[in-house]
C-alpha positions as CSV (number, residue, x, y, z in Angstrom):
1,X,126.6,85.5,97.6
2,X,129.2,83.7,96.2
3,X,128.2,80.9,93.0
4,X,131.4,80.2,92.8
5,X,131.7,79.2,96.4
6,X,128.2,76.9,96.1
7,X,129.6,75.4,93.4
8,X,132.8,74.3,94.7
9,X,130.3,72.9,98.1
10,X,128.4,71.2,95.8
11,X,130.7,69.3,93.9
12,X,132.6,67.2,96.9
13,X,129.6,66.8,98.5
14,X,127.8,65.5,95.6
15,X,130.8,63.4,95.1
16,X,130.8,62.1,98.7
17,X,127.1,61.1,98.3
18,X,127.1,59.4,94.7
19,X,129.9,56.6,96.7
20,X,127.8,56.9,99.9
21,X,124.3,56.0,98.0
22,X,125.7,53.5,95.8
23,X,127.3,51.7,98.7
24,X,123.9,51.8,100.7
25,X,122.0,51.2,98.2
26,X,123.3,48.7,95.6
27,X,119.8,49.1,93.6
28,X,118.7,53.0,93.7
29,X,115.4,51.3,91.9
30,X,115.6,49.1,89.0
């Protein structure tokens, strides 16, 4: 297993989801 491979995974598709969430949902609570 490569960390540095989950890493690099994890970090666009975290990106592409922080955008993606805001845009859907404007208030995540408060």
């Amino acid at each position: 297993m490569q960390p540095s491979k989950n890493r690099r995974l994890a970090q666009p598709k975290r990106r592409v989801e922080g955008p993606q969430t805001t845009s859907r949902r404007p208030c995540p609570g408060p």
